[in-house]
N, C-alpha and C positions, 0 to 999 in steps of 0.2 A: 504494500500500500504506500509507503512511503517513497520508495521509486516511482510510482503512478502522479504521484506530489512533485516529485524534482524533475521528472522530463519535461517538464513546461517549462522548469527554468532553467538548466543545461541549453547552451545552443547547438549540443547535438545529442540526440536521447543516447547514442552509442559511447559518450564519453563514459556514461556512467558504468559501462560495461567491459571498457578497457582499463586493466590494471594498469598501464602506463600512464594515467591522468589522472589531474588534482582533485578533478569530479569523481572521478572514482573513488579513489582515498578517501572523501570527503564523504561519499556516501557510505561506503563502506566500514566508515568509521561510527555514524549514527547508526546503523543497523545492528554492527558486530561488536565494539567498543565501547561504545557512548554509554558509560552508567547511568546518564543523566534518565534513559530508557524517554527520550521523548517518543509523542504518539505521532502518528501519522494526520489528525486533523488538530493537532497543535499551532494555536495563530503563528507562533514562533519558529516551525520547524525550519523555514525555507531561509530565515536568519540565519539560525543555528548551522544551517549547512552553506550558505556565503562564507558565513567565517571560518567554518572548517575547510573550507575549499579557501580562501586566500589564504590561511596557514601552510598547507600543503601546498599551494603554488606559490609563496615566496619563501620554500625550502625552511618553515619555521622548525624543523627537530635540527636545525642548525643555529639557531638563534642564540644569541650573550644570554637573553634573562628572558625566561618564561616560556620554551617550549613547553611539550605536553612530556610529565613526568616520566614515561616510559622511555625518551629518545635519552633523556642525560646518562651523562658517563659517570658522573655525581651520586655518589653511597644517599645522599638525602640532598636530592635538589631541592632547591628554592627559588624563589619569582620575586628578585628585591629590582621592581620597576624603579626606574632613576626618579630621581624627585623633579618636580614640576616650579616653574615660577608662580611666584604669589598671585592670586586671583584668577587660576586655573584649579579645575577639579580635579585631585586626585589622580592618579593612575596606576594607585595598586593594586594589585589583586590577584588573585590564585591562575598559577599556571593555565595556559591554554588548551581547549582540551579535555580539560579537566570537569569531575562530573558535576560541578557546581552550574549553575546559572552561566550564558553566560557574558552575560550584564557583569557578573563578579568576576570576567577574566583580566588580567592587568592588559594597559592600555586602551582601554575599553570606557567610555562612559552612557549610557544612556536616560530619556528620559523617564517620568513618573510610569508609562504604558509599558515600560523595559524594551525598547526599540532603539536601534543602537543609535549613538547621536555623535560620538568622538572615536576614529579609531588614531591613536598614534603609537607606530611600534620607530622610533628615531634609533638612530647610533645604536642597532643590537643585527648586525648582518645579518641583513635582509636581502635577500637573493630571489632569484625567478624573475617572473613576472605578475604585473597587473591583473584582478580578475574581473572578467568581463560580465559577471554577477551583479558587482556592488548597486547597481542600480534598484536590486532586491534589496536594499536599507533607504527606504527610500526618507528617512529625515535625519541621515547623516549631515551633521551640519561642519565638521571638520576631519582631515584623512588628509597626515602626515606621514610619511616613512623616510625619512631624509639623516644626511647627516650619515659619516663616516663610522663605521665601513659599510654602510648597506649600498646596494653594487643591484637593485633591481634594473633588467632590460629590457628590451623591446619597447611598443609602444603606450601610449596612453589610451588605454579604451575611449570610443564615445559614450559610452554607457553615464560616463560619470557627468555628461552635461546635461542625464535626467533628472539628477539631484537636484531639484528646485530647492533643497533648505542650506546646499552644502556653500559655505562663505570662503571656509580655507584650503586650499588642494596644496600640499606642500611636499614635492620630490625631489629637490635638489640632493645635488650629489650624489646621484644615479649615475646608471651608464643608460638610459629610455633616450631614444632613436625617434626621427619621424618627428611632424610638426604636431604642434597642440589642437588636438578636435576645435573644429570650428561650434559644433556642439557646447563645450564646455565655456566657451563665451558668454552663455543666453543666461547663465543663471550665478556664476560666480564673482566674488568680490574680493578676492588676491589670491593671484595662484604667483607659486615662487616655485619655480622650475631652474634647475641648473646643469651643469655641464655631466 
């Protein structure tokens, strides 16, 4: 049933059935992994699996702080998100993946409905690429991944110039290729893109 749920929003129903993709992994880990046991007509399931599918396609069991407990090399991993400037929320919170909520995964904030609203994973080697999902969160109002060494490539989806709520797009110091979506114009209010 919950495969019946994600092929509408994979843009190919076959991703989810090749082991080589993030969409795979992603589903594969809600069905066979995921303690959290969500259901199949959970408001949140198609969230929960965007963000398990951007973990897996920007290479997160590689990540400095907060992969999902099972990838570390670590006798007793820990998730210590770096600290945030004053009059910013929070961004601690339990490894990714993890069977918690997950509104409670660090770099994560969402609003009072639990719908995610900040993703920032900065400075923790962030590798792959962009997913072409996010547009599944759709009152993302900020989505960071910048800052040395994260080494994310290829291009900028258009998806992200669905975000009608998202203000900040911030990728610099990437290696992302190709010009910035003409999409992502219509609705954003500083994108800081770099070399």
């Amino acid at each position: 049933m919950i495969f019946d749920v994600l092929k509408a929003v994979s843009p190919s129903e076959l991703d989810l059935v090749d082991d080589s993709t993030a969409a795979y992994l992603s589903f594969e880990w809600l069905v066979d992994d995921d303690a959290y046991l969500i259901c199949p007509d959970d408001e949140k399931l198609i969230q929960r699996y965007v963000l398990g599918k951007l973990y897996f396609q920007t290479m997160g069991d590689q990540w400095i702080e907060c992969s999902r407990p099972s990838s570390s090399t670590k006798p007793n991993p820990t998730c210590n998100a770096p600290a945030v400037s004053s009059g910013r929320p929070a961004l601690d919170g339990s490894p990714w993946l993890d069977p918690n909520h997950e509104c409670d995964w660090a770099f994560i904030n969402c609003n009072d409905d639990l719908c995610v609203t900040r993703i920032e994973v900065d400075e923790n080697c962030v590798s792959g690429t962009l997913a072409n999902e996010i547009d599944y969160l759709p009152f993302l109002e900020v989505f960071t991944m910048d800052g040395t060494p994260n080494k994310i490539s290829g291009t900028i989806p258009t998806q992200f110039g669905n975000l009608t709520q998202l203000e900040i797009l911030d990728l610099d110091e990437n290696g992302l290729t190709g010009t910035i979506p003409e999409e992502i114009y219509n609705n954003l209010a500083l994108i800081q893109l770099g070399e």
